[in-house]
N, C-alpha and C positions, 0 to 999 in steps of 0.2 A: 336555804337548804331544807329538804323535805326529810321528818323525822320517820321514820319508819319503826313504826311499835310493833314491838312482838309481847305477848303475852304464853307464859306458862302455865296451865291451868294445873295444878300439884293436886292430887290424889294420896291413898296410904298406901294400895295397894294390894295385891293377893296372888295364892298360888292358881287359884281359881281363871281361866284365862277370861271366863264370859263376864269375870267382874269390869273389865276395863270397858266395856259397853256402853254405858251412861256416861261416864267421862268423853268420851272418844264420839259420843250422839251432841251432845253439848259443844266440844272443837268446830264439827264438823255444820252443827248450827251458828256460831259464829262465823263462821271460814263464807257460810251462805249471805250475812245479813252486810259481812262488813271485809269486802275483799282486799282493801288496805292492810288490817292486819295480819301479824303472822301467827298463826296459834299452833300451841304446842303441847303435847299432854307428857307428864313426869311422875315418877312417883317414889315415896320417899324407901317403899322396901318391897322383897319379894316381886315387884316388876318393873322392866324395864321399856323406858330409861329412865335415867335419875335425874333428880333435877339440871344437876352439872351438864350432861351430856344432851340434855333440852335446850337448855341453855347455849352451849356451845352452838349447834343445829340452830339454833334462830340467828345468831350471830353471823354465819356461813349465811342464811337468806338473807341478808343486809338489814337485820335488825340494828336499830343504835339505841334505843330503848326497851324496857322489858320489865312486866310488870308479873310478879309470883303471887295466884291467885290462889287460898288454900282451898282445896275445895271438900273442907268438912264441917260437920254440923258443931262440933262438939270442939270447946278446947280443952285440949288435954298437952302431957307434955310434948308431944309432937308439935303444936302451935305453940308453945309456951317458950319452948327450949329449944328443941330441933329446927325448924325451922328457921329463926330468925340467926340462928350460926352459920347453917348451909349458906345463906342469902348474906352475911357479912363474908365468909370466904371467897363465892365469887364476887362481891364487891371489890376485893383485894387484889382476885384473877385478873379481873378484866374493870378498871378502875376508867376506861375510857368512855363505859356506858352508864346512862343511867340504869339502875334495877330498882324497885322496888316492890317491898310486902305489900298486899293487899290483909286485910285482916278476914279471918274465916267467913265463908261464905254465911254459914251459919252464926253469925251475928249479924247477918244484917235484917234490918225492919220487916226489908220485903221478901227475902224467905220465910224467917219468921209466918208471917203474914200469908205468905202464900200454905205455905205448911198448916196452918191452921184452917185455911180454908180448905185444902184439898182432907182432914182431917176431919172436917163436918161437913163435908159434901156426902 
């Protein structure tokens, strides 16, 4: 059987509509590189959708896995707290998939890394 990975790339959000721009340039770069997966953009306030309802939507394109990407720099209680509750509830929802946290983008090496370089460029 062929797994079919969905990923939700999580945002914060705003009332601002041109903020969902860089998130939604990023989906639509992945959706390019890797036509297997199912990518999804959500976010956790002020716009929509929310993770849940991203979530549900990958499940409807034949997702059976799904992996919640936070996509911010900084952790704060939103990754600390919020998040990893959202991502235990539908764990409980839908207990037939796997889901998993991804930890904020901004921990990892290579943004880091990258940030610093586009910083001294």
């Amino acid at each position: 059987m062929v797994t079919v990975r969905g990923i939700v790339l999580l945002a914060h959000g705003s009332r601002d509509p041109l903020w969902r721009r860089p998130i939604e340039r990023v989906a639509a770069h992945m959706r390019e590189h890797d036509a297997q997966v199912l990518v999804a953009c959500a976010y956790l306030e002020l716009t929509e959708p929310d993770l849940a309802t991203a979530t549900a939507q990958l499940l409807e394109r034949g997702a059976d896995s799904i992996r919640v990407v936070p996509m911010f720099l900084g952790i704060g209680q939103h990754v600390r707290d919020d998040l990893p509750r959202l991502v235990a509830e539908l764990k409980v929802r839908y207990p037939q998939i796997r889901l998993t946290l991804q930890p904020a983008i901004g921990e990892d090496a290579r943004m880091i890394e990258l940030m610093a370089q586009i910083a001294l460029s």
